[in-house]
N, CA and C atoms of all chains as a GROMACS GRO file, in nm:
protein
  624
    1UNK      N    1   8.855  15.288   5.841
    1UNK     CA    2   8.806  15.156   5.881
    1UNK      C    3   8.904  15.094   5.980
    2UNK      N    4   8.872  14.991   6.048
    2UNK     CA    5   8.926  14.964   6.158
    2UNK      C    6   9.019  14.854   6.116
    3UNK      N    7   9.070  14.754   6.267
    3UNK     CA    8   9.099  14.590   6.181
    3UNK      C    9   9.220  14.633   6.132
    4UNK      N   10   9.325  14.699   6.147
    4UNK     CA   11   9.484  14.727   6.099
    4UNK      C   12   9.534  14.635   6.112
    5UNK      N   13   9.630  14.584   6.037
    5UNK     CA   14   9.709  14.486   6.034
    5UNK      C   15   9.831  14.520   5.973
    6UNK      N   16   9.924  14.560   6.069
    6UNK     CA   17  10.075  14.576   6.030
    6UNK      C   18  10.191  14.517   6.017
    7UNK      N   19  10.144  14.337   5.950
    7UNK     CA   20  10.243  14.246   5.973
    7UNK      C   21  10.302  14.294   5.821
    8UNK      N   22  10.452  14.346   5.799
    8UNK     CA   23  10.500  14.432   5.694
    8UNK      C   24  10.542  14.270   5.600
    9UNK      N   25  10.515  14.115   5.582
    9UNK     CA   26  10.547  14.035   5.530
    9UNK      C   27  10.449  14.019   5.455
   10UNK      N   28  10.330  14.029   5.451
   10UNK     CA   29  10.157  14.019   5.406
   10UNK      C   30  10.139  14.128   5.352
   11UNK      N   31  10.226  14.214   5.296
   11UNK     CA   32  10.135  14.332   5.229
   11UNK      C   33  10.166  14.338   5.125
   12UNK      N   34  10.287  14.186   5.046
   12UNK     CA   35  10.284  14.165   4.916
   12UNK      C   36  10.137  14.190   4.833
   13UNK      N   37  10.068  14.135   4.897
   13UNK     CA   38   9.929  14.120   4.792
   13UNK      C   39   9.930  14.212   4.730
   14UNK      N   40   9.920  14.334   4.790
   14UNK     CA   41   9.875  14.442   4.678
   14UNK      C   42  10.030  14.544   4.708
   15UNK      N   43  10.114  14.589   4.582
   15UNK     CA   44  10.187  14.647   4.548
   15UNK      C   45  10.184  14.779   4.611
   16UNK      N   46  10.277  14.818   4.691
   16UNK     CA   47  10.275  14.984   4.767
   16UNK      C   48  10.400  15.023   4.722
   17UNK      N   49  10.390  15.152   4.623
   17UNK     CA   50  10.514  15.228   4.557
   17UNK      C   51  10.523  15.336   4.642
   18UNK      N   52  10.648  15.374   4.664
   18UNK     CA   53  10.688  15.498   4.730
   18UNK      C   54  10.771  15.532   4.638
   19UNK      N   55  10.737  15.655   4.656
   19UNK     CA   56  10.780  15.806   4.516
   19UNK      C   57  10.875  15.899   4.636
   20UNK      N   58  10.933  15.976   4.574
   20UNK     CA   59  11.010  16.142   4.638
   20UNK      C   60  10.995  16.131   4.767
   21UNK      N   61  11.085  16.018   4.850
   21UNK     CA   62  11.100  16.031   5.020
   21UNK      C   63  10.947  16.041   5.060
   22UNK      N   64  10.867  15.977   5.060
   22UNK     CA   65  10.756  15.892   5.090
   22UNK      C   66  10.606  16.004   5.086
   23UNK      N   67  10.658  16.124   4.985
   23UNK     CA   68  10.574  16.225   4.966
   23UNK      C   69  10.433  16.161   4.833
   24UNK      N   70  10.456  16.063   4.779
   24UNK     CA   71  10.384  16.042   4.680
   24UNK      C   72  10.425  15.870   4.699
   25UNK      N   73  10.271  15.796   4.732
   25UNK     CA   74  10.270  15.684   4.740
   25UNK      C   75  10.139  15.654   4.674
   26UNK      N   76  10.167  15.472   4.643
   26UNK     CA   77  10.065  15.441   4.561
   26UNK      C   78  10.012  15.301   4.568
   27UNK      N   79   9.932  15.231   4.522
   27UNK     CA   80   9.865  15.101   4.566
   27UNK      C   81   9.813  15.030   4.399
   28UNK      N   82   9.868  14.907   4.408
   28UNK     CA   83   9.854  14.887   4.275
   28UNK      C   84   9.704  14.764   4.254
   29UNK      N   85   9.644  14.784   4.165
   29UNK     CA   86   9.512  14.698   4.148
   29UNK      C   87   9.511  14.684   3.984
   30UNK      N   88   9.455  14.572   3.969
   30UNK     CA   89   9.397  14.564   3.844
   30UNK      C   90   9.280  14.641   3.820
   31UNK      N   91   9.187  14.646   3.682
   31UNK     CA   92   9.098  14.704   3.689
   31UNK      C   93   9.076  14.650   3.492
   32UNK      N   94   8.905  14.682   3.443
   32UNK     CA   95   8.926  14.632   3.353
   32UNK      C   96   8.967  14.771   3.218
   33UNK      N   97   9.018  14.839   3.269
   33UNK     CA   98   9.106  14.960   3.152
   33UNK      C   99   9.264  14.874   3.180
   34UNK      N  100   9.274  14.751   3.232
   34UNK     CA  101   9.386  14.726   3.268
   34UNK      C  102   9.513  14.764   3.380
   35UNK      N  103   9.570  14.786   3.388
   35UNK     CA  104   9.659  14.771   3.532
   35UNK      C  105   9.672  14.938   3.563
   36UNK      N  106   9.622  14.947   3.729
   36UNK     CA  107   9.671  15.131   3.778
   36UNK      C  108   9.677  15.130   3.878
   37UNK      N  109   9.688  15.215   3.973
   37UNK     CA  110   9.762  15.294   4.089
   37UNK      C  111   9.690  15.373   4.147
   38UNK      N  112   9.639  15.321   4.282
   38UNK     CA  113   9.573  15.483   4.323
   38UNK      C  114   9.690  15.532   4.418
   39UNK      N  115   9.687  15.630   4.438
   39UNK     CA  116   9.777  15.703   4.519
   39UNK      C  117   9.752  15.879   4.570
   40UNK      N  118   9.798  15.890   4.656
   40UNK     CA  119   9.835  16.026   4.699
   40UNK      C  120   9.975  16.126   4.696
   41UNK      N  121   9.963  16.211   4.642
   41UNK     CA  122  10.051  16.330   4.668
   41UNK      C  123  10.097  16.453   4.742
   42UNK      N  124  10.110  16.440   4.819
   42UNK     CA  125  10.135  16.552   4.922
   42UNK      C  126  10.150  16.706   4.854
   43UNK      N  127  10.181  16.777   4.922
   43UNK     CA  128  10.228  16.938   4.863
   43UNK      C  129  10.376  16.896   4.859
   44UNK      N  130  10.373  16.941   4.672
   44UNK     CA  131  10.499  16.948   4.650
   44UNK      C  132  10.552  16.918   4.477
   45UNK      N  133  10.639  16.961   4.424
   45UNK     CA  134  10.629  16.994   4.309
   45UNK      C  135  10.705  16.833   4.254
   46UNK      N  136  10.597  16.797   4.129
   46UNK     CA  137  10.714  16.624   4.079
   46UNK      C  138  10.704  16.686   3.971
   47UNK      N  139  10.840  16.568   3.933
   47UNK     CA  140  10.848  16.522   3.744
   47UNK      C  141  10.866  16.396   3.769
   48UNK      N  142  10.751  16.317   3.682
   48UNK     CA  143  10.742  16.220   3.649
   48UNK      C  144  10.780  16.158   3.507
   49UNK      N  145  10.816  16.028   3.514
   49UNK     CA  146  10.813  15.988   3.346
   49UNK      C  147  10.734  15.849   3.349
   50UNK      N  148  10.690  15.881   3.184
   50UNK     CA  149  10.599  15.759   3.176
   50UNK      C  150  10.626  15.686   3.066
   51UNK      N  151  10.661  15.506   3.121
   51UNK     CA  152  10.751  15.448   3.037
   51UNK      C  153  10.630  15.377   2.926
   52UNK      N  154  10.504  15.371   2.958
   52UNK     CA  155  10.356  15.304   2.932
   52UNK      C  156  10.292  15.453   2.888
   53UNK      N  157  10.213  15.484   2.813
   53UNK     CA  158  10.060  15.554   2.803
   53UNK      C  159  10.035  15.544   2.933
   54UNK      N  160   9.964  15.643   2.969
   54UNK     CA  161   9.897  15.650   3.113
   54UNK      C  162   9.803  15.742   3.093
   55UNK      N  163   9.725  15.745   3.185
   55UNK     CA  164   9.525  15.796   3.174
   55UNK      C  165   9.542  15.849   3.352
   56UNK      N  166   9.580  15.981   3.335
   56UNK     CA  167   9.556  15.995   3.545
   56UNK      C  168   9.384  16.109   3.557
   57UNK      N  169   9.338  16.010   3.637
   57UNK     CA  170   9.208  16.026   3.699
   57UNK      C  171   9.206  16.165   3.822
   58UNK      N  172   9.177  16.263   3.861
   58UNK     CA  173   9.183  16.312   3.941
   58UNK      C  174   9.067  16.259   4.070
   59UNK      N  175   9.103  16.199   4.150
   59UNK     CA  176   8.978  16.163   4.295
   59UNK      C  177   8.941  16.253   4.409
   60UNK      N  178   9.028  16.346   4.436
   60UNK     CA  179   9.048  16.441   4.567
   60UNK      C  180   9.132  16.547   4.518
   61UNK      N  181   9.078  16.633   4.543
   61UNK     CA  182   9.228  16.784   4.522
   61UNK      C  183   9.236  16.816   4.408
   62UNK      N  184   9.354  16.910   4.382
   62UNK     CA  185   9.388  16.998   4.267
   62UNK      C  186   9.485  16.947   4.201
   63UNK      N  187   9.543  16.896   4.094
   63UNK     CA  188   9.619  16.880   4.023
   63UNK      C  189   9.668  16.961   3.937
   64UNK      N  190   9.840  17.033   3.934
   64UNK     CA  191   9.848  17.146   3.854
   64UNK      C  192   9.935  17.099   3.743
   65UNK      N  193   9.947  16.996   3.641
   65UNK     CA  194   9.992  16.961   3.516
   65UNK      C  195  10.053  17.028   3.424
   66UNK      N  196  10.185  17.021   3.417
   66UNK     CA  197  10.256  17.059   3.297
   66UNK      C  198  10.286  16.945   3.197
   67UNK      N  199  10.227  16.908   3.067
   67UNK     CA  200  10.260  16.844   3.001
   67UNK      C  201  10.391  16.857   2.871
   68UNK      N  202  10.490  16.773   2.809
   68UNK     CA  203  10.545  16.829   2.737
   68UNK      C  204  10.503  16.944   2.645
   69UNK      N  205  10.545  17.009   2.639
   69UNK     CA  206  10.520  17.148   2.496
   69UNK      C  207  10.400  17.230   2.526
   70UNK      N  208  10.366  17.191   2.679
   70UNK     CA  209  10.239  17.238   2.698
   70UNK      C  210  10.247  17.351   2.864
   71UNK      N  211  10.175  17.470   2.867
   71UNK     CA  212  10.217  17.494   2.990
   71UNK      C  213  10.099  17.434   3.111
   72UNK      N  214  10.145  17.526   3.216
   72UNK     CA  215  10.088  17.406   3.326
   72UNK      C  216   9.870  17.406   3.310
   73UNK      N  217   9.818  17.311   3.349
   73UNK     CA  218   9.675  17.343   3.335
   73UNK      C  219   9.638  17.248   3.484
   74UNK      N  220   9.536  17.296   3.521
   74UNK     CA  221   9.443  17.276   3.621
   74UNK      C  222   9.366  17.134   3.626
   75UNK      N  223   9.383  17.052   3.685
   75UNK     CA  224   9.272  16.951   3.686
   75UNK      C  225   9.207  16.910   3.820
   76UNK      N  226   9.118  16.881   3.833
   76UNK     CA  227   9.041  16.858   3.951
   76UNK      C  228   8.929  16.685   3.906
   77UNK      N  229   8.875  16.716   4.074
   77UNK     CA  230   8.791  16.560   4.093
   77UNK      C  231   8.730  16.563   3.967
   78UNK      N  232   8.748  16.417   3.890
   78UNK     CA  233   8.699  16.326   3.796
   78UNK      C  234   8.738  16.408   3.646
   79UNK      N  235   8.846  16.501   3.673
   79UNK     CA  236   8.869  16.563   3.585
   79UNK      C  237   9.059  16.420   3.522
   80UNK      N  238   9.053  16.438   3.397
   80UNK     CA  239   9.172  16.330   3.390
   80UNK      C  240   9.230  16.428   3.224
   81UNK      N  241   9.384  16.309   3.245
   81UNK     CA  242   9.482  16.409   3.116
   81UNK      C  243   9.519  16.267   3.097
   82UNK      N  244   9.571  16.283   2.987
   82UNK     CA  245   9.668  16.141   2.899
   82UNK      C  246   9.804  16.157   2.905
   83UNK      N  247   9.895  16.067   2.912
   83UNK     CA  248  10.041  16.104   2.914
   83UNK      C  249  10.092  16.028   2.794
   84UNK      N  250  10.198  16.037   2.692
   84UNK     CA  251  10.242  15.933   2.591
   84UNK      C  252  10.373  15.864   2.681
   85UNK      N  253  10.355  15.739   2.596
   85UNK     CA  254  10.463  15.684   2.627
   85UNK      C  255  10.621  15.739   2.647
   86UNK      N  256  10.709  15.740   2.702
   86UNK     CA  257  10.870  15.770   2.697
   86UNK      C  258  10.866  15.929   2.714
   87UNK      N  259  10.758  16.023   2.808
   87UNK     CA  260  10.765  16.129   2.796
   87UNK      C  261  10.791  16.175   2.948
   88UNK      N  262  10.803  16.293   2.964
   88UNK     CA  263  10.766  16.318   3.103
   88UNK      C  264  10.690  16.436   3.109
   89UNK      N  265  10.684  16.440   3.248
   89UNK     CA  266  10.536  16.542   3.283
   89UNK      C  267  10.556  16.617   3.430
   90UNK      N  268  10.543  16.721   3.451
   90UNK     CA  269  10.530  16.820   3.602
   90UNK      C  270  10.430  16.848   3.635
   91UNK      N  271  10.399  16.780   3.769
   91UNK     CA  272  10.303  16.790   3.866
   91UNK      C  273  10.319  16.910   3.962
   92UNK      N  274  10.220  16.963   4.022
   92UNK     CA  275  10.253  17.114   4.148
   92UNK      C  276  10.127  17.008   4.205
   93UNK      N  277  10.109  17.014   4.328
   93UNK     CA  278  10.043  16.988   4.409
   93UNK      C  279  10.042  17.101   4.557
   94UNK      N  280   9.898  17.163   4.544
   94UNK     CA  281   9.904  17.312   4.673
   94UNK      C  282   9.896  17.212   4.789
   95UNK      N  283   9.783  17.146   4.804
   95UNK     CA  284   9.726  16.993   4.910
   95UNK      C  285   9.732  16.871   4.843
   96UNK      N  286   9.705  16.789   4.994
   96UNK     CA  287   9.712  16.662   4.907
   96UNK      C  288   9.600  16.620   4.804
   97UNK      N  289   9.635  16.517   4.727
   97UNK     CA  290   9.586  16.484   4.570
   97UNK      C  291   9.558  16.348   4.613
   98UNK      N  292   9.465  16.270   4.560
   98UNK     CA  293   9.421  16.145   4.537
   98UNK      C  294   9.439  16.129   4.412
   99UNK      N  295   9.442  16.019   4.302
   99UNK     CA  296   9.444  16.001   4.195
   99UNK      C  297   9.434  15.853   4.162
  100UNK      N  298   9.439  15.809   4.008
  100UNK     CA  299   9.412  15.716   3.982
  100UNK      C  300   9.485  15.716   3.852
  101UNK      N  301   9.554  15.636   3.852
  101UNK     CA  302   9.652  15.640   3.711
  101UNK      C  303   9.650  15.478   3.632
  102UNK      N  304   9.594  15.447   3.541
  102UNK     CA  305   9.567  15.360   3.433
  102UNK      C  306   9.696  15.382   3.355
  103UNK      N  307   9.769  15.260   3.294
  103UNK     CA  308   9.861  15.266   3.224
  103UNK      C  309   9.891  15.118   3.186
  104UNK      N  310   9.928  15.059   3.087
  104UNK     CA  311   9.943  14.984   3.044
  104UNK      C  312   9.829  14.848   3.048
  105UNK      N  313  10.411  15.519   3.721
  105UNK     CA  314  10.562  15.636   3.776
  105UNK      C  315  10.644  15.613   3.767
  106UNK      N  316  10.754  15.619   3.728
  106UNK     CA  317  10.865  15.581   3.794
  106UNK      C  318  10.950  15.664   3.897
  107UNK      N  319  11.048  15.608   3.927
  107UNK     CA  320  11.139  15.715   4.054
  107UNK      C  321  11.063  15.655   4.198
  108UNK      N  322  11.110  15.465   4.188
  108UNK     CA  323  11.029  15.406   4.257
  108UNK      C  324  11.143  15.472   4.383
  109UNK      N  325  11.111  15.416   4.531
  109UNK     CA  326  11.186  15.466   4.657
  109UNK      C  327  11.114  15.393   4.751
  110UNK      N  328  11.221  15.315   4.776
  110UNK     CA  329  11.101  15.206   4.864
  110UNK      C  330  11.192  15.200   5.033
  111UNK      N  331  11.269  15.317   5.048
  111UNK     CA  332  11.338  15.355   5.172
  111UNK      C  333  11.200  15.354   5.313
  112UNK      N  334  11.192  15.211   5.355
  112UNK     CA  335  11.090  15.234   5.439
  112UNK      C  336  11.099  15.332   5.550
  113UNK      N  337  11.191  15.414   5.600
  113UNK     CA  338  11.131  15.477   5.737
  113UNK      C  339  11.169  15.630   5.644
  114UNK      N  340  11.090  15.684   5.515
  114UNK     CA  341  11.058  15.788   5.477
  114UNK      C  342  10.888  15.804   5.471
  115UNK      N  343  10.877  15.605   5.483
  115UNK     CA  344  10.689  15.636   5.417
  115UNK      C  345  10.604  15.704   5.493
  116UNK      N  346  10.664  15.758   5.627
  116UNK     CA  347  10.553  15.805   5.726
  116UNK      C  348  10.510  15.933   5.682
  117UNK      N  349  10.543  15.960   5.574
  117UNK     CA  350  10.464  16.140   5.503
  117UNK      C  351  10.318  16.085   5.502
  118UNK      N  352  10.270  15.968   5.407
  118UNK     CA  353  10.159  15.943   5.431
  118UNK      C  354  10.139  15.796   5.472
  119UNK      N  355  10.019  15.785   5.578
  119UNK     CA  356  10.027  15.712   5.637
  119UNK      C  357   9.985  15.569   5.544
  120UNK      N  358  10.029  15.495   5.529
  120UNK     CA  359  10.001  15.353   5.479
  120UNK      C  360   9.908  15.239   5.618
  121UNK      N  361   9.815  15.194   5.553
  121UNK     CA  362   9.746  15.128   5.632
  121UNK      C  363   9.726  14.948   5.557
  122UNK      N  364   9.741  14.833   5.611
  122UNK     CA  365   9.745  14.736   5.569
  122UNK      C  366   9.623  14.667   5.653
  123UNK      N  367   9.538  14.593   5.596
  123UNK     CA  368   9.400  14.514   5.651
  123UNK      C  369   9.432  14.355   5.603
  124UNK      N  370   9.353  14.267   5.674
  124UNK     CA  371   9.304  14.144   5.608
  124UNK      C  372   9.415  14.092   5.563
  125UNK      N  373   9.549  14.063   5.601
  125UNK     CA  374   9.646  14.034   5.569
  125UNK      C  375   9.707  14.048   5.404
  126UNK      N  376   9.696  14.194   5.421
  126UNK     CA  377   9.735  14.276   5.294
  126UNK      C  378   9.642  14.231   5.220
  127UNK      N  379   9.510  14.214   5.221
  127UNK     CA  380   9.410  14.237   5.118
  127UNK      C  381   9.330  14.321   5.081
  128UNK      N  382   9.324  14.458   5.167
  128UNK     CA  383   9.270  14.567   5.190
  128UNK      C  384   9.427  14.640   5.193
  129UNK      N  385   9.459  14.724   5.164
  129UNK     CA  386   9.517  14.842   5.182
  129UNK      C  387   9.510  15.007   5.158
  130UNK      N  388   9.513  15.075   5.211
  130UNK     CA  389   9.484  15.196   5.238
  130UNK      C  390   9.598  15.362   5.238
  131UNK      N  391   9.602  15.463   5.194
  131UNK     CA  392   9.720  15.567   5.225
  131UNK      C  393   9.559  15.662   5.255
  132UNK      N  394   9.676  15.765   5.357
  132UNK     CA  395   9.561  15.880   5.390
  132UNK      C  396   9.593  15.995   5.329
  133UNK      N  397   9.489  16.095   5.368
  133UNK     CA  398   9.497  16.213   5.284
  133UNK      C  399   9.406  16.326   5.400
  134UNK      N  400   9.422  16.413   5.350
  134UNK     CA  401   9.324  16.548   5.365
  134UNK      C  402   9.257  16.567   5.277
  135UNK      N  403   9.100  16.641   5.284
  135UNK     CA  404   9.066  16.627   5.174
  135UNK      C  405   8.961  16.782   5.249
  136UNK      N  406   8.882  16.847   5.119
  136UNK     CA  407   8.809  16.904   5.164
  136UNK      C  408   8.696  16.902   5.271
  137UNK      N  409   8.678  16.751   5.174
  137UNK     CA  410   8.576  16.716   5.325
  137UNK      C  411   8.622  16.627   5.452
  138UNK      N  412   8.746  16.647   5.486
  138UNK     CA  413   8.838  16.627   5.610
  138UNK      C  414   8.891  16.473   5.607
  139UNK      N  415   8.906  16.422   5.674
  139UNK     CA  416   9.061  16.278   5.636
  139UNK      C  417   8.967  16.210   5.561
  140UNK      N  418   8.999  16.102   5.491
  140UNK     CA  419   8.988  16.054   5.408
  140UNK      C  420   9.129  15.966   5.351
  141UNK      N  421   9.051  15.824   5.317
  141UNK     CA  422   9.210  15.725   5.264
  141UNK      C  423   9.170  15.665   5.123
  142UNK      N  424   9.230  15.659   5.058
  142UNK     CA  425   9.251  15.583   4.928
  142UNK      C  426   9.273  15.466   4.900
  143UNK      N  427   9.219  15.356   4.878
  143UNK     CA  428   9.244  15.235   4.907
  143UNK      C  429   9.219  15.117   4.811
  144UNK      N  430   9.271  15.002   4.816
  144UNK     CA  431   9.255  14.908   4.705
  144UNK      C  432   9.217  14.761   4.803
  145UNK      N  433   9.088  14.699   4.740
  145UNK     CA  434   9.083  14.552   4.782
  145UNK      C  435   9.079  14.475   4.708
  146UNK      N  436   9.167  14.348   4.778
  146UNK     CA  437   9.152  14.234   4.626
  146UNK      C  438   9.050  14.199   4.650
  147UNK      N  439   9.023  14.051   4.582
  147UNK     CA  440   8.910  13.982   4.557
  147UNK      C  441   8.903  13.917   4.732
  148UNK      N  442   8.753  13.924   4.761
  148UNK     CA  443   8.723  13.850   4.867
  148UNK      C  444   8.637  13.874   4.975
  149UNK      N  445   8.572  13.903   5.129
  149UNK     CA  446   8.504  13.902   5.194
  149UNK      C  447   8.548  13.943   5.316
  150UNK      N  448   8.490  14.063   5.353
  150UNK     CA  449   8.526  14.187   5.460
  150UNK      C  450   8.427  14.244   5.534
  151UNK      N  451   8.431  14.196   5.687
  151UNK     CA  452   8.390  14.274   5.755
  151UNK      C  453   8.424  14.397   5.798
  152UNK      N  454   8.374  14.542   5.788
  152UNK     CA  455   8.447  14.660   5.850
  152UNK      C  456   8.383  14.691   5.994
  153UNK      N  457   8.403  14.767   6.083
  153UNK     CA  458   8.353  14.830   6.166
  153UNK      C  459   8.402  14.982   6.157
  154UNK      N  460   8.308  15.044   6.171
  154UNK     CA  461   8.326  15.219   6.138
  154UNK      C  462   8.310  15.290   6.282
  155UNK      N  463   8.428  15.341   6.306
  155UNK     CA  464   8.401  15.437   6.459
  155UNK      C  465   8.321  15.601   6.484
  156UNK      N  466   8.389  15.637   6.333
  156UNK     CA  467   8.347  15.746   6.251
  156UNK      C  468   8.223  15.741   6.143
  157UNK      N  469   8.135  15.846   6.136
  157UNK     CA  470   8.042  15.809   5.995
  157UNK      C  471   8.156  15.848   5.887
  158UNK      N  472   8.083  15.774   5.756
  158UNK     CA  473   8.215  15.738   5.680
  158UNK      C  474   8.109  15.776   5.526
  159UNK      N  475   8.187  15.833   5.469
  159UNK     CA  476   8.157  15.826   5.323
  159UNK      C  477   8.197  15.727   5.214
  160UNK      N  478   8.163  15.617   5.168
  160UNK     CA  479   8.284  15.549   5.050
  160UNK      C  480   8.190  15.580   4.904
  161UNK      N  481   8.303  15.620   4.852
  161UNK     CA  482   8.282  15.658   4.698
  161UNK      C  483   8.371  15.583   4.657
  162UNK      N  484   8.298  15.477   4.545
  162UNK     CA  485   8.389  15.365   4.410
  162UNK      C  486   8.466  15.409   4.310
  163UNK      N  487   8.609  15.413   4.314
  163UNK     CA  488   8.681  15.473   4.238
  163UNK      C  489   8.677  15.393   4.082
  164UNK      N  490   8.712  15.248   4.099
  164UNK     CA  491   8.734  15.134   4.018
  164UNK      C  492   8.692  15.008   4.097
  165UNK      N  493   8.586  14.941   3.980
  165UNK     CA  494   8.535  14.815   3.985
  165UNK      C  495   8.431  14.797   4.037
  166UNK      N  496   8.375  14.674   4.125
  166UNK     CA  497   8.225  14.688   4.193
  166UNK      C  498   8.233  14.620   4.331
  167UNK      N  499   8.173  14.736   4.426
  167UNK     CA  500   8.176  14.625   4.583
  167UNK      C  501   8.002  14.603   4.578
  168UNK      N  502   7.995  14.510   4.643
  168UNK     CA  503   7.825  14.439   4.701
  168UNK      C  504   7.867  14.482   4.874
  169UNK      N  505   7.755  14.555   4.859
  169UNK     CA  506   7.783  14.613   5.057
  169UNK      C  507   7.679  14.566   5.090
  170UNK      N  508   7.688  14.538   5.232
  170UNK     CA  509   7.546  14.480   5.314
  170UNK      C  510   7.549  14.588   5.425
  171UNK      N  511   7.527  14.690   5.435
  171UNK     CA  512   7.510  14.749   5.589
  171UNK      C  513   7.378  14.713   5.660
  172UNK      N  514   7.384  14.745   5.747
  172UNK     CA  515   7.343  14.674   5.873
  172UNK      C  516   7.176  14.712   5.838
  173UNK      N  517   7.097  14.572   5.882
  173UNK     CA  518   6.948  14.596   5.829
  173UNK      C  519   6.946  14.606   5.674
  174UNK      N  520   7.030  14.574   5.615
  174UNK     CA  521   6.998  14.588   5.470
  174UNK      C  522   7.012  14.430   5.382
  175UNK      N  523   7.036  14.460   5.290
  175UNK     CA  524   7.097  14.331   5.191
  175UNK      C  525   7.174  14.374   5.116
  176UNK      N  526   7.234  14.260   5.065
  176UNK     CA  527   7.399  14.335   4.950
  176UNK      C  528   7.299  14.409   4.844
  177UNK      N  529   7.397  14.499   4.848
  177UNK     CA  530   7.351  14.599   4.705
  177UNK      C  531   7.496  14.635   4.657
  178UNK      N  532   7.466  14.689   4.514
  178UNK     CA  533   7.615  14.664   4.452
  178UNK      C  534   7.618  14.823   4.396
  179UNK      N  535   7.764  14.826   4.416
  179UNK     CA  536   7.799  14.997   4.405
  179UNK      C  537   7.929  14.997   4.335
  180UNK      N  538   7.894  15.109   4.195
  180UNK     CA  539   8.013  15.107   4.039
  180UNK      C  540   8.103  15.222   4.078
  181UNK      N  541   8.161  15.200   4.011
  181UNK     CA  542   8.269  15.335   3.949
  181UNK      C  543   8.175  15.517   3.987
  182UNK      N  544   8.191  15.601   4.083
  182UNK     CA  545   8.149  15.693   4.118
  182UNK      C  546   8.003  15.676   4.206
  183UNK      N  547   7.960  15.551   4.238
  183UNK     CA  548   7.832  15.563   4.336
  183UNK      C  549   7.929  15.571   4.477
  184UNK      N  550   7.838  15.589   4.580
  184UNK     CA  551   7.887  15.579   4.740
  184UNK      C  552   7.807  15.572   4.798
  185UNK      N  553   7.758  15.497   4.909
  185UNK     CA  554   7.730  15.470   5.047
  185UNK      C  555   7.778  15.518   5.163
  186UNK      N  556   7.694  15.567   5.278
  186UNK     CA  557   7.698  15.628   5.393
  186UNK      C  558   7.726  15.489   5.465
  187UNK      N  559   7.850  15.519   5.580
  187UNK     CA  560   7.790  15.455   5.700
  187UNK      C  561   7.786  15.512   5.857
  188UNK      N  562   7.742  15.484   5.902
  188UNK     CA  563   7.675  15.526   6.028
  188UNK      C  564   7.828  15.507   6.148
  189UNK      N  565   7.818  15.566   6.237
  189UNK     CA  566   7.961  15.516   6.346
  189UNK      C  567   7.910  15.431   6.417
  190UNK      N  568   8.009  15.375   6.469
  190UNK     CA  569   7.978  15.251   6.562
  190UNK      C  570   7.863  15.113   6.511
  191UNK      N  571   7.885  15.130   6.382
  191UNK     CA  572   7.788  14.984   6.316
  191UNK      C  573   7.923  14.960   6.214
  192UNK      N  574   7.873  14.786   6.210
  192UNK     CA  575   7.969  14.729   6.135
  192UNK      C  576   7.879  14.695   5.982
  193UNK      N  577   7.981  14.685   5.895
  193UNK     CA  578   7.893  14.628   5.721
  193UNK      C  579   7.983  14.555   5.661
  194UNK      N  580   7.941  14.432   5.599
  194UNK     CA  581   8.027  14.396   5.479
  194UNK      C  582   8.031  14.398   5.353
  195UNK      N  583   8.151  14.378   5.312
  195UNK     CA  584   8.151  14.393   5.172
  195UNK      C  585   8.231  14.294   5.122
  196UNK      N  586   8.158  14.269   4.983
  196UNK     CA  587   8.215  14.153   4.900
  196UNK      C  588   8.319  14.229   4.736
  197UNK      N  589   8.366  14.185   4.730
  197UNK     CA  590   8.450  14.205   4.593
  197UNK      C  591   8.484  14.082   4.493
  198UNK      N  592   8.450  14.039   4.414
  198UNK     CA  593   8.469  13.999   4.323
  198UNK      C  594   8.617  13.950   4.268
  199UNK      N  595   8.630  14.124   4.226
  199UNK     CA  596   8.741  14.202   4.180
  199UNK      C  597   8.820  14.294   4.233
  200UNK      N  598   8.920  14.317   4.169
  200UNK     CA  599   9.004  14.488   4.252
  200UNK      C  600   8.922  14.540   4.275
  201UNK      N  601   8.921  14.627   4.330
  201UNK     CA  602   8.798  14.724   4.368
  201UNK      C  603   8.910  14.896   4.456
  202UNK      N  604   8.916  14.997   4.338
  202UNK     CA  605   8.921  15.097   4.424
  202UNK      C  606   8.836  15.195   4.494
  203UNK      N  607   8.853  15.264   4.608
  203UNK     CA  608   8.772  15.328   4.686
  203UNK      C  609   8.853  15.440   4.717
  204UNK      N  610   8.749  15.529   4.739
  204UNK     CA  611   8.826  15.672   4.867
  204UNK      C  612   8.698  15.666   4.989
  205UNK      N  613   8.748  15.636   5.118
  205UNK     CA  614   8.664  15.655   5.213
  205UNK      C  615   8.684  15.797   5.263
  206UNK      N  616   8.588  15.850   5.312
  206UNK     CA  617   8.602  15.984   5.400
  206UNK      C  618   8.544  15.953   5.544
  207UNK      N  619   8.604  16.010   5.602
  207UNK     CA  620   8.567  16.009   5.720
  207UNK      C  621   8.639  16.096   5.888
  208UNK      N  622   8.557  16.160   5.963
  208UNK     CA  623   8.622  16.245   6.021
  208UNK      C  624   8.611  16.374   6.004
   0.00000   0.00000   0.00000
């Protein structure tokens, strides 16, 4: 869509997280499952931790998930995994990923 | 997430796009079905213009779209609307509202 607006003082409104040197970024919204993140991931391997429960949505691409005690599994569009609180988790990403992460 | 990194001249991995004085915001991606951005709007009233035909699929919440010759109609969590290049449409939000546009 067109209409860019790059005044970098105005883009408080909505929350933009940058992850691993600007490979994994994200956009924060309410919603009524309560507060999440859409974002993208580039190719490239994360560990994340999750200080909240979190619910990640897959929107675009492959998601390759290693959960604690668990080995890695496959998720794809509208496909989603749960994370517990105070845990962490390994992401592989082949392309980029869209997602949607619900948490708290 | 955490492992926030808010080192601005790394974010250019993916591109960040800001609208409507940060009320629209946007990151891009690749996608199977070719570019495509991820995006969050707050509450409020948006004209777009599309250069490209464009796919939008509703990630989270509800937009009321009016494209051109039509009347608002309202689109949930996984519906989408076509738009045509070179015509403009608006859309209303309520609420947060996430999206993935495709287009290109």
């Amino acid at each position: 869509m067109s209409n860019s607006d790059n005044s970098s003082e105005l883009n408080d409104v909505i929350s933009h997280n940058v992850y691993f040197e600007g490979k994994v970024q994200s956009l924060g919204l309410e919603t009524l499952k309560g507060k999440a993140t859409v974002g993208v991931m580039k190719k490239g391997t994360y560990t994340f931790s999750a200080s909240s429960p979190e619910e990640m949505v897959i929107v675009s691409g492959i998601m390759h998930v290693k959960l604690p005690g668990d080995s890695y599994k496959e998720y794809k569009s509208q496909e989603n995994f749960h994370v517990a609180a105070g845990t962490s988790f390994d992401i592989i990403c082949d392309d980029d990923v869209a997602y949607i992460c619900y948490y708290g």
